[in-house]
MARPA-608761 format. One line per 4 residues: their letters; for each residue x, z, y of C-alpha. Coordinates in nm, 4 decimals, always signed. Layout:
N
a = X,Z,Y; ...
This chain:
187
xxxx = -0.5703,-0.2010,-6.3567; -0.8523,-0.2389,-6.1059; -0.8472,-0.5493,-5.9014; -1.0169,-0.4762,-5.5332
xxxx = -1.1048,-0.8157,-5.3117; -1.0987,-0.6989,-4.9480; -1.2801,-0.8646,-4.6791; -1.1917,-0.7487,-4.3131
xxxx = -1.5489,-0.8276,-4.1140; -1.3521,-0.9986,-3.7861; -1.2402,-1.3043,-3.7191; -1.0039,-1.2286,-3.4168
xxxx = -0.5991,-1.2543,-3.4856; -0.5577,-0.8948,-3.3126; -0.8731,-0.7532,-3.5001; -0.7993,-0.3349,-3.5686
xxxx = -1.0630,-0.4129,-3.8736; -0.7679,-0.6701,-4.0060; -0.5069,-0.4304,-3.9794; -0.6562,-0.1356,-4.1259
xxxx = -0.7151,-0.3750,-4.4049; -0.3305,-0.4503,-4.4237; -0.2794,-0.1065,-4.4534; -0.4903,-0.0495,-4.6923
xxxx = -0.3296,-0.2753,-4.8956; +0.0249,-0.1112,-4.8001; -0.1436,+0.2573,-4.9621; -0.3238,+0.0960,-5.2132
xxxx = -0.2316,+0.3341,-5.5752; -0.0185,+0.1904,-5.7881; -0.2097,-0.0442,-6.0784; -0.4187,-0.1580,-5.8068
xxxx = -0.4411,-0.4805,-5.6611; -0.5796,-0.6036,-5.3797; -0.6261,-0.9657,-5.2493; -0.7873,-1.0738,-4.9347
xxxx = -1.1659,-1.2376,-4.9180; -1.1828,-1.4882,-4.5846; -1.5150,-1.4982,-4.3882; -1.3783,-1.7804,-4.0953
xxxx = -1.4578,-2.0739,-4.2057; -1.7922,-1.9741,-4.3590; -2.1042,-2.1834,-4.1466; -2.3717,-1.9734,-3.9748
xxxx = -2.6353,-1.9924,-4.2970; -2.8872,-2.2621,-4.2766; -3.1156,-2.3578,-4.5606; -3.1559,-2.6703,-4.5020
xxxx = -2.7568,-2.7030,-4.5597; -2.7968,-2.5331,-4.8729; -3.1017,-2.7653,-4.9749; -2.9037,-3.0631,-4.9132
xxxx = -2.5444,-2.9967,-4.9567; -2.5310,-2.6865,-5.1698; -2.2940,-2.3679,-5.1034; -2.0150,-2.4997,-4.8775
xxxx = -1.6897,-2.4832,-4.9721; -1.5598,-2.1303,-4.8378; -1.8803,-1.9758,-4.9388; -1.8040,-2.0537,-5.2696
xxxx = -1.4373,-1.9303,-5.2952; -1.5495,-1.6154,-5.1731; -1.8265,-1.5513,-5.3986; -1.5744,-1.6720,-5.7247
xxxx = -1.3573,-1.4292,-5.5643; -1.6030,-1.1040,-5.5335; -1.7793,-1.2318,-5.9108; -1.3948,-1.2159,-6.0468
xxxx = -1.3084,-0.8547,-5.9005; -1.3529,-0.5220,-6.0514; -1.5045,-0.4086,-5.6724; -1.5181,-0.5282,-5.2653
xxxx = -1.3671,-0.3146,-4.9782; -1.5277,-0.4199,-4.7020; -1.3668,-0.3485,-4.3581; -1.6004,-0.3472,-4.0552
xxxx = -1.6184,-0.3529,-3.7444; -1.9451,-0.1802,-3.5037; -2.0848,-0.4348,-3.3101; -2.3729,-0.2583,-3.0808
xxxx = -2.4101,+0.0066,-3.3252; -2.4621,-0.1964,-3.5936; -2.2969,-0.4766,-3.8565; -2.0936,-0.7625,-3.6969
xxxx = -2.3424,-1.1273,-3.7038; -2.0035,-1.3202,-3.8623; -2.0264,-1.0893,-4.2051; -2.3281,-1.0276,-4.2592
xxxx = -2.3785,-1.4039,-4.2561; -2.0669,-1.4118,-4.4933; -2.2431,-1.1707,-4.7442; -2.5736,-1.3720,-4.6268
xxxx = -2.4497,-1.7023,-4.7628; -2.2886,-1.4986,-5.0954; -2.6057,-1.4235,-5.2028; -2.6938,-1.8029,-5.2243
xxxx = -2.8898,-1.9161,-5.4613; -3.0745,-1.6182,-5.5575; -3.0261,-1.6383,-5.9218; -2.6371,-1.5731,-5.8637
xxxx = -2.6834,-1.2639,-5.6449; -2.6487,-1.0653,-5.9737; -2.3243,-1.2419,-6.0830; -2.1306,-1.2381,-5.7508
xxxx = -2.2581,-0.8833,-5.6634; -2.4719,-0.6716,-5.9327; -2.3113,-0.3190,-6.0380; -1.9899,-0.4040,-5.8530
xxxx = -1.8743,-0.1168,-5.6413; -1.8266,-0.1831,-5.3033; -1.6296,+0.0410,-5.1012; -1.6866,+0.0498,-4.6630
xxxx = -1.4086,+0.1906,-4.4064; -1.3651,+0.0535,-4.0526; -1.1603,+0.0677,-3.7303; -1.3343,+0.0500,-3.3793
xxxx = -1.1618,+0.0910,-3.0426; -1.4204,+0.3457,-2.9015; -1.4902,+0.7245,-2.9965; -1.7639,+0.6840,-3.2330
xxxx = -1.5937,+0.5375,-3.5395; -1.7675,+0.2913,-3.7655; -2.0185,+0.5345,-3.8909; -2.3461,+0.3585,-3.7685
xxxx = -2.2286,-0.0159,-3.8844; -2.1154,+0.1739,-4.2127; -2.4851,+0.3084,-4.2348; -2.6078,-0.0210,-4.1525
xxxx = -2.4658,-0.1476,-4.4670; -2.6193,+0.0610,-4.6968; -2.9734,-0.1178,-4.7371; -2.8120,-0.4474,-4.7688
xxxx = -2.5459,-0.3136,-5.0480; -2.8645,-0.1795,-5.1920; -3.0435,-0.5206,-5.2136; -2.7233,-0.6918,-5.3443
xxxx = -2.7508,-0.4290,-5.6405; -2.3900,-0.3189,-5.6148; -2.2565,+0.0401,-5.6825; -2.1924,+0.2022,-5.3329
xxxx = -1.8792,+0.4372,-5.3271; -1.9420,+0.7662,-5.1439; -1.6175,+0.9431,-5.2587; -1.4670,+0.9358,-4.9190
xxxx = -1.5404,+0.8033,-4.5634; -1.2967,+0.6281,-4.3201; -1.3895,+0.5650,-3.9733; -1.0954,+0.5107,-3.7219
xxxx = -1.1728,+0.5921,-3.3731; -0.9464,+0.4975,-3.0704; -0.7558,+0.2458,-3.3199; -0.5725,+0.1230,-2.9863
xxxx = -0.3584,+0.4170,-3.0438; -0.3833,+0.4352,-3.4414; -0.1858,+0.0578,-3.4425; +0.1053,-0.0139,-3.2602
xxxx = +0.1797,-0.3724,-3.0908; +0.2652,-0.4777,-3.4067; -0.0389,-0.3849,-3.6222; +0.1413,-0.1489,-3.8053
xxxx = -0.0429,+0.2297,-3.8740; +0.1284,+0.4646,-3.7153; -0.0891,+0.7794,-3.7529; -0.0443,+1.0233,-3.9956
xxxx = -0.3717,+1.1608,-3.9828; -0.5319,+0.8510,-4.0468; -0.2590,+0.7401,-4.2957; -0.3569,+1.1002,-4.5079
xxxx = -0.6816,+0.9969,-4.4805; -0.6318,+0.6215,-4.5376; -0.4151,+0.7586,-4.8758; -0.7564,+0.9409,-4.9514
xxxx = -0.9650,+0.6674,-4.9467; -0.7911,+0.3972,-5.0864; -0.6877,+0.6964,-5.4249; -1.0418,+0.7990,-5.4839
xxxx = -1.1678,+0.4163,-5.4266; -0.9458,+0.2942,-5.6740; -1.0561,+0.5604,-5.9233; -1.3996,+0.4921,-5.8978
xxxx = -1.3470,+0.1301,-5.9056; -1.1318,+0.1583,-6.2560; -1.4480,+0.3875,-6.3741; -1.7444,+0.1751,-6.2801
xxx = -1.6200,-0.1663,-6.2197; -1.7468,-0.4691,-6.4622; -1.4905,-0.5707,-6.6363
């Protein structure tokens, strides 16, 4: 039974990135689990912090919490046609000291989908993450792409999916994910 952490790349309460994550978790296959990875209360990355106090706190449950699952859905947003500042930092600081980068991410597959309120989907943040999954040394999952357009009219006012396009393709995604997770995931 593959067990997925899932990070949703926004801090905001009302984020589209958060919800899709929820519903991802609503479709996810059965034998599947999913728990949620926090990025808020993870500090802008300074070394001089990490010199003199070590990996802070929230850093540290998050990378015990990637190192302990089987893969990492991450959920992004597009900020300027690229990744958001507050996860990168987030996967910035998981990579902390060096020597653990291999521990917390090597081989894991890592699965990307994301929800932006303009036409052009995710794709360019999504591409944006593909060096950096590189240099982590995790197994990228190419099996299916989801990039929600418009997601003001994929949510309603409760953050609740409510397209059945992008619930099909959602129920794609999260299926073939979960496969390729149970196949190549360290366990």
């Amino acid at each position: 039974m593959p067990n997925i952490v899932a990070i949703s790349g926004s801090t905001r309460r009302a984020s589209f990135n958060t919800m899709l994550l929820r519903a991802a978790i609503e479709r996810v296959p059965e034998g599947t689990t999913i728990t949620v990875g926090s990025i808020r209360d993870i500090p802008l990355y300074d070394g001089d912090v990490e010199a003199t106090s070590g990996i802070p706190p929230a850093v540290q449950a998050l990378k015990d919490q990637i190192a302990g699952a089987d893969g990492v859905l991450i959920v992004t947003p597009e900020y300027n046609n690229s990744i958001p500042g507050t996860l990168k930092n987030a996967i910035d600081w998981t990579s902390r000291p060096p020597a653990d980068m291999a521990r917390v991410w090597g081989g894991r597959p890592v699965g990307i989908m994301g929800a932006t309120p303009g036409n052009g989907g995710t794709g360019l943040a999504q591409a944006a993450w593909l060096p950096v999954l590189r240099t982590l040394g995790t197994l990228p999952f190419y099996g299916a792409r989801l990039q929600v357009s418009n997601a003001g009219s994929v949510f309603d006012a409760e953050g609740k999916l409510v397209d059945d396009k992008i619930r099909g393709l959602l129920d794609k995604y999260m299926t073939t994910f979960a496969q390729f997770v149970a196949r190549h995931g360290p366990r």
